[in-house]
C-alpha positions in Angstrom: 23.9 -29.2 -15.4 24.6 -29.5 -19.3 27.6 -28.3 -20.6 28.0 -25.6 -22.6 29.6 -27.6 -25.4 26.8 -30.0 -25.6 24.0 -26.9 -25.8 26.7 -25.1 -28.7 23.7 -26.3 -31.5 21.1 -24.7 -30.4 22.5 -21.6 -29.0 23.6 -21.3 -32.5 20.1 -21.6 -33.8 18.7 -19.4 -31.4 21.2 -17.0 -32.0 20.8 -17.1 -35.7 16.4 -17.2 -34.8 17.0 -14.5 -32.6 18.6 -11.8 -35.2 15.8 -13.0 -38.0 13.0 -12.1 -35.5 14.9 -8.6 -34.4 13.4 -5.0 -35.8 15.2 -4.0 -39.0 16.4 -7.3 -39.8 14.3 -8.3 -43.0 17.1 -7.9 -45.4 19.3 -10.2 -43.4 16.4 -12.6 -43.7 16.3 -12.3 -47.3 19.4 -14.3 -47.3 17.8 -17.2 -45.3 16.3 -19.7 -47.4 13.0 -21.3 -46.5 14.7 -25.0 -46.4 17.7 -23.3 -43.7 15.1 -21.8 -41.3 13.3 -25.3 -41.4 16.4 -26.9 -40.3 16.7 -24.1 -37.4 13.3 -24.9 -36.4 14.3 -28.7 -36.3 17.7 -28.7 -34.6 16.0 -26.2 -31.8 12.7 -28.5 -31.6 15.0 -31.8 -31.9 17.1 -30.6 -28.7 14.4 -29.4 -26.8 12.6 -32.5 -27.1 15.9 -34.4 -26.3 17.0 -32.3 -23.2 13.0 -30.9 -21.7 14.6 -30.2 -18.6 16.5 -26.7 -20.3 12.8 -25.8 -20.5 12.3 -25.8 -16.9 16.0 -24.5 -16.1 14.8 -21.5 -17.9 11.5 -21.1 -16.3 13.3 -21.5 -12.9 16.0 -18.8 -13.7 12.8 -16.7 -15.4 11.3 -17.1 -12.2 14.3 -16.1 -10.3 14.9 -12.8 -12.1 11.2 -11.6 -12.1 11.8 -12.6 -8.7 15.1 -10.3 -8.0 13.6 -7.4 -10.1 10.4 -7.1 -7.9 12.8 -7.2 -4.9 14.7 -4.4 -6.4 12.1 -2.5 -7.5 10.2 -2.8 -3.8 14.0 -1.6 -2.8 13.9 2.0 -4.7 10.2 2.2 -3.3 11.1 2.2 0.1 13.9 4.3 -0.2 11.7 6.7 -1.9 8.9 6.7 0.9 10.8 6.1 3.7 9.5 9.1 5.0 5.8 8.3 4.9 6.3 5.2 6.1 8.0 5.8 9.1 6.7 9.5 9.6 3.9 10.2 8.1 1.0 11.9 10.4 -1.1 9.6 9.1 0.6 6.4 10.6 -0.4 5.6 14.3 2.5 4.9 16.4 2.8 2.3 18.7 5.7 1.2 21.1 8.4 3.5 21.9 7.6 6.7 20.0 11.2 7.5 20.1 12.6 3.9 19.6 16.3 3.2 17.6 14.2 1.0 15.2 10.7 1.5 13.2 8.4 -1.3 12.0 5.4 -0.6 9.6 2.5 -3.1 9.7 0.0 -2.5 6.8 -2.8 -4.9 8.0 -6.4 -4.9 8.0 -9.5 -5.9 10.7 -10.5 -8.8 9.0 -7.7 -10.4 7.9 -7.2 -13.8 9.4 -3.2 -13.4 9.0 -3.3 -10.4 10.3 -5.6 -11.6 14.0 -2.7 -14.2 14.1 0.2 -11.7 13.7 -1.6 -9.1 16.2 0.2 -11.4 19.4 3.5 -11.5 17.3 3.2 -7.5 17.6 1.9 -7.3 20.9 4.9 -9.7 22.6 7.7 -7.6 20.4 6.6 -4.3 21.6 7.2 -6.0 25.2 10.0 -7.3 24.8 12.0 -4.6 23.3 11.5 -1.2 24.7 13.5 0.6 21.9 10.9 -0.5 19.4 9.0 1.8 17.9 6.0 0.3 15.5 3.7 2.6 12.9 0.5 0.7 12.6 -1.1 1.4 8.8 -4.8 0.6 8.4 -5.0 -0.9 4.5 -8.5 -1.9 4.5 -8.6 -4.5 1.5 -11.1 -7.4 2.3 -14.5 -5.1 1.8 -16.6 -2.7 2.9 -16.6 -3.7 6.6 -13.1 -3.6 6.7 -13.0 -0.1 5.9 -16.0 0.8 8.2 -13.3 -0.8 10.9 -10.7 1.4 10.0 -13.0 4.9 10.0 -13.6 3.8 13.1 -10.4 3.2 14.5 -9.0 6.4 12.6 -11.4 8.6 14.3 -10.8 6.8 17.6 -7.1 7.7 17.6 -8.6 11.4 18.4 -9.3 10.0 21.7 -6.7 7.6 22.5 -2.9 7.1 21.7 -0.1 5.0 22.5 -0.7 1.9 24.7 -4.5 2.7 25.4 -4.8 3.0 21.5 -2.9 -0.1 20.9 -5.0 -1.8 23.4 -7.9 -0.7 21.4 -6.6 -2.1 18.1 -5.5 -5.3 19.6 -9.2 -5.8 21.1 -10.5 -4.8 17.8 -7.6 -7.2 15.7 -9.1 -10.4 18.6 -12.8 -10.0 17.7 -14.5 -13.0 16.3 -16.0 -13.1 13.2 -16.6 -9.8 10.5 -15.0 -6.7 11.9 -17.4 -3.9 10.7 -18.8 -0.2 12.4 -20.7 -1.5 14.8 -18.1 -4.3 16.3 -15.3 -1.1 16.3 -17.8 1.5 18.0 -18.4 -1.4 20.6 -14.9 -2.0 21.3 -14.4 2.5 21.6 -17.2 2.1 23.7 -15.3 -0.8 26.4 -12.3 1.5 26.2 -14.0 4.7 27.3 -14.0 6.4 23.7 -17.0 9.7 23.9 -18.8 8.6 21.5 -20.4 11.4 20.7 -17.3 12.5 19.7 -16.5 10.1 17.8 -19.5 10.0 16.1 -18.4 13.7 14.3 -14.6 12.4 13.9 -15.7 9.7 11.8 -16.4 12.7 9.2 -13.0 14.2 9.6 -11.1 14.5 5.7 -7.8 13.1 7.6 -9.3 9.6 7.7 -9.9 9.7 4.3 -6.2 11.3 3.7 -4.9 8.4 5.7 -6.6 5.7 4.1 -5.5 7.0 0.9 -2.2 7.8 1.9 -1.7 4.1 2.7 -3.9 2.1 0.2 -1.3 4.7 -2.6 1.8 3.3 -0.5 0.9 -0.3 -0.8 0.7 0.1 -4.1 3.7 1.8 -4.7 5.6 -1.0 -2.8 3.7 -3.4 -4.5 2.0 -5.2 -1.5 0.0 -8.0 -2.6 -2.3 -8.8 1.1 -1.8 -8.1 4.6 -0.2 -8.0 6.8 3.0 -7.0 5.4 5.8 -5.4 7.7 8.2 -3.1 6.8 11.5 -2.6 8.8 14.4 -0.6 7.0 15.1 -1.9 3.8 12.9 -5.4 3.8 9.2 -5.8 3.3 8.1 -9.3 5.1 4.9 -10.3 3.6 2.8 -12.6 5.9 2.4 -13.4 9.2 5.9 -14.6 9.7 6.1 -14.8 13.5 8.5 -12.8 16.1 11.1 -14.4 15.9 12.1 -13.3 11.8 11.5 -9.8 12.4 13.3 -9.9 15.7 16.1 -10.8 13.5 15.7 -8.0 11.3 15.6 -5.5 14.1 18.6 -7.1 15.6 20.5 -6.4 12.0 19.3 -2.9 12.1 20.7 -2.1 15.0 24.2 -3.8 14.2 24.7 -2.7 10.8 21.4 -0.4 9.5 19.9 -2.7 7.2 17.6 -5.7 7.6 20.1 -8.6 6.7 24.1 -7.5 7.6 
């Protein structure tokens, strides 16, 4: 770390290059001579050249705060929409319908991460009977993907809670591209009319749903799938059970995701 005493020459000439670049500062300027604001350029370029590593210090801490100010930002946006997160129509529930603790999964058919997280999901919801989990269909990787999710909208007409999230696990294990016809197979296995299903798939409240969620991912500022959301934490990735089971542990001991 370099003192402060030792950095006292350049902070200076930043300081002073600071106010000469600031709005409404020209006449202050005018009393800066051409041969001073070459020296200020020198002693900052001189010092920098001596001591690089202040350059990457900053970036670091630049990094960090852009950092901390997403995270805060992602904060508010949860607390805003916790209520269409967690109780929105529109999201499928999963688990204990009446569970202490809520995760949200935004995830989508055809997302590798997302086939790997689909067992982390699976073995939580057995292992914890107070869970309750809100699956959120944000089809992002193409047109098939969103065929896949039509589908599996319009199929939760027909089916709910574990036969449902037997569906979308079957659906999540398929090999290769997830499209219409994979998803209509897999209703088809699971007993789904198809018929039925065939006029659901024109119902507006798959396309309010879809929307709903592709707006919330934005709002929180979700960057790929699958991202989970439990209380007051967004866990990008496919992290594993054993983080989030932490996080549902420290919602039930103190109400937030890290006590």
């Amino acid at each position: 770390m370099i003192a402060l005493r030792s950095f006292a020459p350049v902070l200076v000439a930043c300081g002073l290059a600071a106010s000469l670049m600031a709005p409404g500062a020209s006449a202050q300027s005018d009393t800066v001579s051409p041969q001073d604001r070459a020296s200020i350029e020198k002693i900052i370029r001189e010092y920098l050249i001596q001591n690089p590593e202040v350059l990457q210090e900053a970036l670091v801490e630049l990094e960090r705060r852009q950092q901390q100010a997403q995270e805060d930002a992602q904060k508010q946006a949860l607390a805003a929409h916790s209520e269409a997160l967690t109780r929105s129509p529109h999201g499928i529930v999963v688990g204990n319908p009446e569970g202490d603790v809520t995760l949200v999964e935004f995830f989508d058919y055809n997302c590798g991460f997302c086939k790997r997280a689909v067992s982390d999901v699976v073995a939580l919801t057995k292992a914890d009977p107070k869970l309750r989990v809100v699956l959120r269909d944000m089809p992002i990787l193409g047109p098939d993907s969103v065929e896949a999710s039509v589908v599996a909208l319009a199929v939760r007409e027909q089916l709910e809670g574990e036969k449902y999230f037997e569906f979308h696990t079957r659906l999540m294990n398929s090999r290769g591209r997830v499209g219409k016809d994979r998803a209509m197979a897999v209703a088809k296995e699971m007993g789904v009319d198809l018929a039925r299903l065939q006029k659901d798939l024109e119902s507006p409240k798959i396309r309010e749903a879809l929307s709903e969620t592709l707006e919330l991912g934005d709002k929180l500022s979700l960057t790929g799938t699958p991202a989970f959301v439990i209380g007051d934490a967004i866990i990008p990735g496919a992290v594993g059970a054993e983080p989030i089971k932490q996080r549902i542990a420290s919602m039930r001991t103190c109400g937030k995701s890290q006590c």
